[in-house]
C-alpha positions as CSV (number, residue, x, y, z in Angstrom):
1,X,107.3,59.6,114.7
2,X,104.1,60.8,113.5
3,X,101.2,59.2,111.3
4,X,100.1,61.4,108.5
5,X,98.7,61.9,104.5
6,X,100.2,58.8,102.7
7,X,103.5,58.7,100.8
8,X,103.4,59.1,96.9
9,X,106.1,57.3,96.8
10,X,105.7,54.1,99.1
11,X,102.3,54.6,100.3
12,X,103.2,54.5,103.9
13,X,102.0,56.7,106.5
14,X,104.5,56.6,108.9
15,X,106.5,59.7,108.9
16,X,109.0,62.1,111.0
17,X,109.2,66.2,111.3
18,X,112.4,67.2,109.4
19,X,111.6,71.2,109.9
20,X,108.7,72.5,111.6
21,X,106.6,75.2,109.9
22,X,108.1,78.8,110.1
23,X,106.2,82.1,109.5
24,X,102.8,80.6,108.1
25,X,99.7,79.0,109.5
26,X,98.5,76.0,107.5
27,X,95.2,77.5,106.9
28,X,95.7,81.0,106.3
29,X,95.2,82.4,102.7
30,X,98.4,82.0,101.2
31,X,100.2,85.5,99.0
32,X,102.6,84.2,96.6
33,X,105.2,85.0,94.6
34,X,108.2,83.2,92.2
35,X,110.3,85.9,93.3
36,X,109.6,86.3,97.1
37,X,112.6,87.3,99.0
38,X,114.3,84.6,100.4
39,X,114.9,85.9,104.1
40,X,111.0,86.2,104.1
41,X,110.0,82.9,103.4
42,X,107.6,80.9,104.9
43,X,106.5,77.2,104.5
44,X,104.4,74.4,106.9
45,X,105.8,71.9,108.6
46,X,107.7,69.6,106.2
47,X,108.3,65.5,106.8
48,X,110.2,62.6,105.5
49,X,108.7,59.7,105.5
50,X,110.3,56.6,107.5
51,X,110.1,54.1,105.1
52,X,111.5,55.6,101.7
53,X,113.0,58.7,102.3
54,X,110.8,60.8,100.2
55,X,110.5,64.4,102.0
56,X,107.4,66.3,101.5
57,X,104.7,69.3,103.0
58,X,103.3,67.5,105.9
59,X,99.4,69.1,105.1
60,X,98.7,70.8,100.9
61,X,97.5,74.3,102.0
62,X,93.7,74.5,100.9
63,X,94.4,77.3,98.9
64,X,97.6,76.9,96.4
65,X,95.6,76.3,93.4
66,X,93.6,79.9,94.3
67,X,97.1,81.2,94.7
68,X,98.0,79.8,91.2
69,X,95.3,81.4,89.9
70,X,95.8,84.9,91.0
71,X,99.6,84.8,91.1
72,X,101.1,88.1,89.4
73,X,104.8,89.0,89.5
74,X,106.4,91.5,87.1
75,X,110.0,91.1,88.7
76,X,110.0,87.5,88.1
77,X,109.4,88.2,84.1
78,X,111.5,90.6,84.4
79,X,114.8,87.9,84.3
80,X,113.6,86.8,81.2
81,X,116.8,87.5,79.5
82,X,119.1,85.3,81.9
83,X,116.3,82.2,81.4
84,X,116.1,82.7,77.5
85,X,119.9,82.2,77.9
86,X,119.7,78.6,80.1
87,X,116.4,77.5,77.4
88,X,118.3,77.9,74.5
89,X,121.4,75.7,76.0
90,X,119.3,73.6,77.2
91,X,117.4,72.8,74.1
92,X,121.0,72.5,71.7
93,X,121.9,70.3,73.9
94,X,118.7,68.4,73.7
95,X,118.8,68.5,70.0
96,X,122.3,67.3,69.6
97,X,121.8,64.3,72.5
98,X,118.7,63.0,71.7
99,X,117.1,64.2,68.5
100,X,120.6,64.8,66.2
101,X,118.7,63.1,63.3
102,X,115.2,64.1,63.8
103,X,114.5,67.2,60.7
104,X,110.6,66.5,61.0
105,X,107.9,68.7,63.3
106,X,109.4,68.2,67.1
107,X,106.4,69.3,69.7
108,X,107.5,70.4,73.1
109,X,104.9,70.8,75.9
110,X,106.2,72.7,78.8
111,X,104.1,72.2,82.0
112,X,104.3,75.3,84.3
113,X,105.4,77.6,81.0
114,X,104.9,81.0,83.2
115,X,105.4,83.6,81.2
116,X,106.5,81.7,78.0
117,X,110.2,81.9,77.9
118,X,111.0,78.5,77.0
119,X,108.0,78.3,74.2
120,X,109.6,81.4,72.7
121,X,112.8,79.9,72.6
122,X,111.6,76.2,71.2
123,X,109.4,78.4,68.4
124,X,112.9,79.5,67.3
125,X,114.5,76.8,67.2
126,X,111.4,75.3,65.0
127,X,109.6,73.1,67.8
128,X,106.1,73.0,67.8
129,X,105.6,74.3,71.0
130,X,102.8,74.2,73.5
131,X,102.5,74.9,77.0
132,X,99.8,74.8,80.4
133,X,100.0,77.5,83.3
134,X,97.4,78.2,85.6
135,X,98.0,81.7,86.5
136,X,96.3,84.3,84.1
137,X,99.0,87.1,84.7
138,X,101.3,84.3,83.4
139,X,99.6,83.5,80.1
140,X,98.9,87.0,79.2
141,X,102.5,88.0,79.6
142,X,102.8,85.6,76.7
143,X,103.7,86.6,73.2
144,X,100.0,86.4,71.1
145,X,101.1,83.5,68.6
146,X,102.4,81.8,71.1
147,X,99.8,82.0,73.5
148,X,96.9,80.5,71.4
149,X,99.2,77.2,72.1
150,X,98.8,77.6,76.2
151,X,96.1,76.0,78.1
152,X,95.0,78.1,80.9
153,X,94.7,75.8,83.9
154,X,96.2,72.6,85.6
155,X,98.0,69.8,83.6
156,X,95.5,67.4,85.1
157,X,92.5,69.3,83.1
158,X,94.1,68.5,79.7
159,X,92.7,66.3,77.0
160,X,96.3,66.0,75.0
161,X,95.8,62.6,72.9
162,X,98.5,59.6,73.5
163,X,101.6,59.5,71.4
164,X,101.9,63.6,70.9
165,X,105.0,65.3,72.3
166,X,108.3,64.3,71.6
167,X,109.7,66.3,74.9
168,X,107.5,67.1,77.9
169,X,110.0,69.7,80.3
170,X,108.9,70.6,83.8
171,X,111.0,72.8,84.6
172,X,110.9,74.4,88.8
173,X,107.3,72.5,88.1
174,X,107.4,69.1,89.7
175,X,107.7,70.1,93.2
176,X,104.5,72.5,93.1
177,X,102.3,69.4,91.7
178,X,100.0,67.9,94.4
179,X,100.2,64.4,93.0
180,X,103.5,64.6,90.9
181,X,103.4,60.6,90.4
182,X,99.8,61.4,88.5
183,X,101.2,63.9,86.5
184,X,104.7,62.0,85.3
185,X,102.0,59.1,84.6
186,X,100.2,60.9,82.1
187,X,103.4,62.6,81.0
188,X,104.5,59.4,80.0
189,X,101.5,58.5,77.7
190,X,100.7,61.5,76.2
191,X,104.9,61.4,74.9
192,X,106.0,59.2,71.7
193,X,108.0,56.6,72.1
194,X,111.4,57.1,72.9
195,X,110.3,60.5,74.1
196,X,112.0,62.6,76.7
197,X,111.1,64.4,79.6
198,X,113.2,66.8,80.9
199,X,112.5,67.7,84.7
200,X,114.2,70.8,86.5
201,X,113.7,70.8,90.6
202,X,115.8,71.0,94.4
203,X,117.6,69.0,95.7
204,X,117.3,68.3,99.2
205,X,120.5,66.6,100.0
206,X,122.3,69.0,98.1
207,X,125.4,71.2,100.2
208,X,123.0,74.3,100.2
209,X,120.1,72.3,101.6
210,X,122.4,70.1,104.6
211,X,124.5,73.7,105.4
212,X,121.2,75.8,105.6
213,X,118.6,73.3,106.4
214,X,114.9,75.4,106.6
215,X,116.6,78.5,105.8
216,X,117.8,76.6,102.1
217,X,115.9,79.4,99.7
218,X,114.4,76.7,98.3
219,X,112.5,75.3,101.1
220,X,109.3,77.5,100.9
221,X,105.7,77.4,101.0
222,X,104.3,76.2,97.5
223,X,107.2,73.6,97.3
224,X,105.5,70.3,98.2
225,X,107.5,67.8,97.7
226,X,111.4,67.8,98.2
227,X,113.2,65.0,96.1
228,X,117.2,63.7,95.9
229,X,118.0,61.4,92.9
230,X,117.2,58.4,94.8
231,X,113.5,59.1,95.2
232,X,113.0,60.8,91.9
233,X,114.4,58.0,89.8
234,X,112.3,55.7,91.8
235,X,109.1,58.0,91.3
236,X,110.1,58.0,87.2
237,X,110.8,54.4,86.9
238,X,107.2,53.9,88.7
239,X,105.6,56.0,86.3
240,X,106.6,54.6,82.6
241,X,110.3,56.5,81.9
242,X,113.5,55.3,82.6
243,X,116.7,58.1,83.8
244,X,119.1,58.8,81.4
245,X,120.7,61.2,83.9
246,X,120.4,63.0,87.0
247,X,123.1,66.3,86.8
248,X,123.5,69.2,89.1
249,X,122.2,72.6,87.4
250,X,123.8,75.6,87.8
251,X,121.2,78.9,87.8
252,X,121.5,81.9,85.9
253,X,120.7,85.1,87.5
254,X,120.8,89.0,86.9
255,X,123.0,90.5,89.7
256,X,120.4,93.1,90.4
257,X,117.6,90.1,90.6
258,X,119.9,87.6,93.0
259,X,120.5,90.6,95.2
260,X,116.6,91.8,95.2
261,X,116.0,88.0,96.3
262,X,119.5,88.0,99.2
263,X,118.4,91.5,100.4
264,X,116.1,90.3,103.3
265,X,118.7,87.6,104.4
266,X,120.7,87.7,107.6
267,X,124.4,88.7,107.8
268,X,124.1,89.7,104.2
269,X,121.5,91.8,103.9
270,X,123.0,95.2,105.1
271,X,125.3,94.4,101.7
272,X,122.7,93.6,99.3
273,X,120.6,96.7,99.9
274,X,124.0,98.4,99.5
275,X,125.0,96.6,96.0
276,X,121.4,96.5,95.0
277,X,121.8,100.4,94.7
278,X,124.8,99.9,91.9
279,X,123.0,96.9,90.4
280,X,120.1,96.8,87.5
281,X,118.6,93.9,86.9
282,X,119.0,92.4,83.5
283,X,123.0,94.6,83.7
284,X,125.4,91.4,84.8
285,X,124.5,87.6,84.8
286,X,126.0,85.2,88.0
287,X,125.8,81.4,87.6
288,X,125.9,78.8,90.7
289,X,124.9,76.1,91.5
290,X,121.8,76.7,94.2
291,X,121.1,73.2,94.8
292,X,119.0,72.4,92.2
293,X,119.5,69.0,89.7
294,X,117.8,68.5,86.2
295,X,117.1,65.1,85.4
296,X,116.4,63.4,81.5
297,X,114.3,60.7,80.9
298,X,112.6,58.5,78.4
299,X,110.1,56.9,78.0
300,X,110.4,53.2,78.9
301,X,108.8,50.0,76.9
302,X,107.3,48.9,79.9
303,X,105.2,52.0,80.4
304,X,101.8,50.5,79.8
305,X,102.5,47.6,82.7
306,X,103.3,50.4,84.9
307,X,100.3,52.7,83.9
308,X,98.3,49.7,84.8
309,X,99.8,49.4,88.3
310,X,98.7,51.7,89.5
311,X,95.2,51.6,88.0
């Protein structure tokens, strides 16, 4: 049992070592990448803490918002076309579940918007669609219109007024915030009433994560904090919203791009440099479910009392 940084979640700061860091010093300047092979990742030592179960990065490197900044990856925008496919299911079913008789200006603000798949997407389906990223590859990638709508930087910089979006989506966000109950806090005032957020991360008591354990592809260095339904409904009911539901999400991948990721994983890997020589990426589209969950939300009555809480 060790005593360390305090729990978002509970505040308490007793916590034990679930995996020990692999393949990275704490401190050392930190190279990242969305699309970093899986077999060479790399993350610091990760805990869960003793009181509520919430499982998170044990230390915040003292560089991820440098690596943020300067992060640049072409093979990750180059999957756009198996994304644009899950964005535009995902926002008809949106439309159909919760906004069937809404035919005014919707505004969508997606936090983390990368390279601006999602905001193309909502523009087409008439959303008025905004969006923050920090990294400047990111936001240049970005189609011009849509890019005068994308504040360069953190969420926590922005002035967006109360009452504005009518959906708020973090989508493979949440879990690279450092204070993820700050940001669903002001998600949940700057969103109208009966607003939804739609939030897109791992799940660590999914099969993949118990079979695998640290070697789970999704247990890496800029993911820091690790969340199963029970701690993320509790984390959204303590910041304004109330769950609507909490699914499993299947992932949609090029072929060429899920073997690019496999092809420095053990057993496997001799095969994936093999198929990866028939493949293309962007050529055939594999779904499955990686372990990932996608949770709605709305915003709850009560939000106010909560915002004040915590104040």
């Amino acid at each position: 049992m060790a005593s360390g940084r305090a729990c978002i979640l509970c505040g308490s700061t007793e916590q034990s070592i679930l995996y020990r860091e692999r393949g990275q010093q704490t401190h050392r300047t930190i190279e990242y990448r969305i699309s970093e092979p899986i077999g060479r990742a790399r993350h610091g030592t990760i805990v869960k803490c003793n009181v509520c179960g919430l499982v998170f990065l044990e230390e915040l490197p003292h560089d991820g918002q440098r690596a943020y900044r300067e992060l640049s990856d072409p093979e990750y925008h180059s999957e756009n076309e198996s994304r644009t496919q899950i964005f535009k299911q995902l926002l008809s079913s949106i439309e159909s579940d919760h906004f069937p008789h809404n035919s005014g200006a919707r505004k969508l603000l997606d936090i983390g918007c990368a390279t601006g798949t999602l905001l193309r997407v909502a523009s087409e389906h008439g959303w008025i669609a905004s969006g923050v990223e920090p990294s400047r590859w990111a936001v240049d990638m970005i189609e011009a219109p849509l890019r005068e709508n994308v504040f360069l930087g953190t969420f926590e910089d922005t002035s967006f007024p109360d009452d504005t979006f009518d959906l708020v989506v973090l989508w493979e966000t949440l879990e690279h915030i450092e204070d993820p109950s700050a940001t669903l806090r002001k998600a949940s005032r700057i969103l109208r009433p009966g607003g939804i957020i739609v939030i897109n991360i791992p799940n660590i008591e999914s099969f993949w994560s118990h079979l695998l354990r640290d070697r789970w592809w999704l247990v890496e260095q800029m993911h820091y904090y690790y969340f199963e339904p029970r701690t993320i409904r509790q984390l959204l009911e303590n910041s304004g919203f109330s769950v609507i539901s909490i699914k499993p999400f299947k992932k949609t991948f090029s072929l060429g791009y899920l073997i690019q990721k496999l092809r420095d994983v053990p057993v496997i890997s001799d095969f994936s440099r093999s198929a990866h020589v028939m493949s293309k990426p962007g050529r055939f589209n594999v779904s499955f479910n990686s372990g990932q969950m996608v949770v709605f939300a709305y915003v709850s009555q009560d939000r106010m009392s909560c915002q004040t809480r915590v104040l």
